[in-house]
Residue frames relative to the residue before (quaternion, step in Angstrom):
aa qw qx qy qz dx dy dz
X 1.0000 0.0000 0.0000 0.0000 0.00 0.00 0.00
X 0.0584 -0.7764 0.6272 0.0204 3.85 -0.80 1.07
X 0.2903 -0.7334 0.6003 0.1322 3.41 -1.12 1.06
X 0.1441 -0.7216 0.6755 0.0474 4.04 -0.70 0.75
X 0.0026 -0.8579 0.5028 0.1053 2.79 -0.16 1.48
X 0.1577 0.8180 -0.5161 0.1991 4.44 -0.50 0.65
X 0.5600 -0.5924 0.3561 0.4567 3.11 -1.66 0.58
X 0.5785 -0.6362 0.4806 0.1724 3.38 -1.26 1.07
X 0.7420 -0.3201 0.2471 0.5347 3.57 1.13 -0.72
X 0.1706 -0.7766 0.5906 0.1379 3.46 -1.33 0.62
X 0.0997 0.7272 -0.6791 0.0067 3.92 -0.75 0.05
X 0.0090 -0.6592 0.7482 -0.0753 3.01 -1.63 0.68
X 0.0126 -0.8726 0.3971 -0.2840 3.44 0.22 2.21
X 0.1707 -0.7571 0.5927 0.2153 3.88 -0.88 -0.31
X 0.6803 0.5186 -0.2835 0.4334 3.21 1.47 -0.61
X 0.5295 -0.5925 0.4981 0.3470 3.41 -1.28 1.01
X 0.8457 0.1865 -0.1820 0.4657 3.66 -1.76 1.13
X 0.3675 0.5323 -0.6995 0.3037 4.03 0.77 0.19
X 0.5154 -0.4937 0.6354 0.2949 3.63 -1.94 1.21
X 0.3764 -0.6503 0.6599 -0.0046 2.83 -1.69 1.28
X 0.5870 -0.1514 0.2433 0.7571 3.89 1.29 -1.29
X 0.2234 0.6863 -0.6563 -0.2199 3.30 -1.70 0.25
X 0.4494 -0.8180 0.2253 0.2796 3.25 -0.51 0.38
X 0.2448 -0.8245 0.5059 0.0652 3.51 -0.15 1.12
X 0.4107 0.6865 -0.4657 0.3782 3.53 1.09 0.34
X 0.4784 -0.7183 0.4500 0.2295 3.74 -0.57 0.49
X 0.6792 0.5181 -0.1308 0.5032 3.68 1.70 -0.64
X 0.5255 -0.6305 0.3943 0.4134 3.05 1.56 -0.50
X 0.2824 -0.7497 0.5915 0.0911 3.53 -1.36 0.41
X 0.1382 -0.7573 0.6372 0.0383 3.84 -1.25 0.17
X 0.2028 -0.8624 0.4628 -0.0310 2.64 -0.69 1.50
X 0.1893 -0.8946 0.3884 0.1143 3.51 0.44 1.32
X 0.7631 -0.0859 0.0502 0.6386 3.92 0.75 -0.33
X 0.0250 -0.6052 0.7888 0.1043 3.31 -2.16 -0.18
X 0.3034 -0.6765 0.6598 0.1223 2.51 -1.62 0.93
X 0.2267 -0.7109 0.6646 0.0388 3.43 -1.57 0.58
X 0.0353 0.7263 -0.6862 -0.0192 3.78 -0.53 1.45
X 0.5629 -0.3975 0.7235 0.0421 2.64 -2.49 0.24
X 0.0299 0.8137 -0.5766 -0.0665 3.68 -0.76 0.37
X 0.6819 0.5913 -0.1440 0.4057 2.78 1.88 -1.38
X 0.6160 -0.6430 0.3303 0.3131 3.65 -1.24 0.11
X 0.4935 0.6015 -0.2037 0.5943 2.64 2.72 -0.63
X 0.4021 -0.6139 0.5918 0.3334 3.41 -1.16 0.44
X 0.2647 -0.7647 0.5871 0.0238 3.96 -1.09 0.99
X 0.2536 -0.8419 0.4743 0.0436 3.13 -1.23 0.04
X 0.0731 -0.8844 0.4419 -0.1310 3.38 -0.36 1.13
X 0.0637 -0.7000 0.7106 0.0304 3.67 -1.46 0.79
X 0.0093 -0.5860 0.8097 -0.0302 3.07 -2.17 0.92
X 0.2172 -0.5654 0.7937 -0.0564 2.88 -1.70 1.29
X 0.1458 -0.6185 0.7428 0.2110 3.30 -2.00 0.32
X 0.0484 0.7586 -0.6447 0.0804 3.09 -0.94 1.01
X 0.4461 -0.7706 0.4394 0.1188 3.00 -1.43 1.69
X 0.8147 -0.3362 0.2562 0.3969 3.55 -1.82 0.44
X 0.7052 0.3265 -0.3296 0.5362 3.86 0.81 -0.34
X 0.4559 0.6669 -0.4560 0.3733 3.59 0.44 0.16
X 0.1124 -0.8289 0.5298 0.1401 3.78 -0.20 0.83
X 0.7372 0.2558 -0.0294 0.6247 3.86 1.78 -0.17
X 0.3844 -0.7121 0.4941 0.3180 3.24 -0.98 0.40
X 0.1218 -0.8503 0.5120 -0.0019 3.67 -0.41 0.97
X 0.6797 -0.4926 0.2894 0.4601 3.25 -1.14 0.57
X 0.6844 0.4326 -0.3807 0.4468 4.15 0.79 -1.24
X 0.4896 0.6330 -0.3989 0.4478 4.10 0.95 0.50
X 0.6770 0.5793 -0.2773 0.3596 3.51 1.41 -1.31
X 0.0408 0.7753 -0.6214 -0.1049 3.57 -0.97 0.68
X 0.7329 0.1732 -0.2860 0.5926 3.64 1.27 0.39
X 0.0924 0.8365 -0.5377 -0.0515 4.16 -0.37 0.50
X 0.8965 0.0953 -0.0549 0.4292 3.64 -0.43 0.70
X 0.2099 0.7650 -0.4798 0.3747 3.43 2.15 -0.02
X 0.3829 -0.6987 0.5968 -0.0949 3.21 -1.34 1.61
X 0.0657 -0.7682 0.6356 0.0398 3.65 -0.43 1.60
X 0.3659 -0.7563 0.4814 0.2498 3.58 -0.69 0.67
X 0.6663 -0.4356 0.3452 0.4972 3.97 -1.20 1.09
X 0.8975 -0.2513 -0.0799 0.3534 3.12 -1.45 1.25
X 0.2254 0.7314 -0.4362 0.4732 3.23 0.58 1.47
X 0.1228 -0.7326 0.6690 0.0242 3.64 -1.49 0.67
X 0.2890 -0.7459 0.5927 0.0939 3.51 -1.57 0.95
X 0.0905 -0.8208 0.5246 0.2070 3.24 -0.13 0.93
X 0.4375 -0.7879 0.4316 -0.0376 3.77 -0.99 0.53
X 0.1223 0.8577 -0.4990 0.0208 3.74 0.96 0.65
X 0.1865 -0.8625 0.4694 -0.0305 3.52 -0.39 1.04
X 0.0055 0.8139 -0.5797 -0.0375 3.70 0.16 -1.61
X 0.5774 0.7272 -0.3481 0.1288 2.90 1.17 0.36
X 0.3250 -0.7777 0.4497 0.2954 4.03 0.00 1.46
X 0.4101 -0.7476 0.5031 -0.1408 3.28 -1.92 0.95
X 0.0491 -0.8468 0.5253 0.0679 3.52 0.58 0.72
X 0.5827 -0.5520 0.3556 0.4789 3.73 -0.86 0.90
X 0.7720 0.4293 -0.3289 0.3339 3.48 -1.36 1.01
X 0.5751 0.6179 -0.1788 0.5054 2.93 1.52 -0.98
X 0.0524 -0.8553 0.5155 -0.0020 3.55 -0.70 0.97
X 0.2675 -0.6184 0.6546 0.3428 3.46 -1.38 -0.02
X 0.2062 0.6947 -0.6884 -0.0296 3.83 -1.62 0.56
X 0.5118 -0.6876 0.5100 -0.0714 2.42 -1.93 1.58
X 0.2260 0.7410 -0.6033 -0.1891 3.67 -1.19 -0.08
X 0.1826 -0.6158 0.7253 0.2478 3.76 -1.31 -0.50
X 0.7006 -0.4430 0.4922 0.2657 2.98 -2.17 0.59
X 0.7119 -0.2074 -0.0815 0.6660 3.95 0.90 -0.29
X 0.7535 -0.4637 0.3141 0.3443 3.22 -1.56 -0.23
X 0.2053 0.8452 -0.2861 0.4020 3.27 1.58 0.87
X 0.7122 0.4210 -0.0285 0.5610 2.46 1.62 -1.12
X 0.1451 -0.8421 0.5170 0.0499 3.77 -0.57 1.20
X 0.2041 -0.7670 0.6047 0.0663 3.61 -1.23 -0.10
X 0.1530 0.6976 -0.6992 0.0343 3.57 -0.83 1.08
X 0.2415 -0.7519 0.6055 0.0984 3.12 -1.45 1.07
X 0.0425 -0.7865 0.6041 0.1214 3.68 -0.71 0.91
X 0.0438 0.8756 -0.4673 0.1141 3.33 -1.69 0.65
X 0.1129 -0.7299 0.6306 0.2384 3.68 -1.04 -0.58
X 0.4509 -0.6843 0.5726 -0.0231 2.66 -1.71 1.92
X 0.0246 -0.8908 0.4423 0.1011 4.12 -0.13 0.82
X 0.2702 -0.7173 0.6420 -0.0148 3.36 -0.49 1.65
């Protein structure tokens, strides 16, 4: 079993559920943090959910951040761990495109 470890994905979105990472890896993936910027002068707001391969929508039992306030030029950091079976994804939005996203991680082959 080899772990690759890299950034998993980046998005910087307004729209509810844009994919952040999913994981197309057959072994599975781990998501170890995200990050959550601020560009703006305004404080913004943002939600991520992980929602798996049978999920046809992102729904509220998916949501592990909803409406979480980043403050004007400012970053959330996020410690997660959270494991991934191929298909399974993480998606993200913000109030405008102020708002950025970096996912970091390890992919397991």
């Amino acid at each position: 079993m080899a772990l690759t470890y890299k950034v998993l994905g980046t998005a910087s979105t307004v729209t509810g559920g844009t994919a952040l990472y999913t994981n197309a890896t057959s072994g599975g993936a781990v998501v170890s943090s995200i990050i959550v910027s601020n560009s703006s002068s305004a404080s913004k707001t943002f939600a991520v959910h992980v929602v798996p391969t049978s999920a046809t929508a992102v729904a509220n039992q998916y949501c592990i951040a909803s409406g979480t306030t980043v403050p004007a030029n400012d970053s959330i950091i996020m410690t997660l761990g959270i494991a991934l079976a191929s298909g399974n994804s993480i998606k993200v939005s913000g109030s405008t495109t102020d708002v950025g996203f970096i996912a970091f991680g390890a992919e397991i082959s």
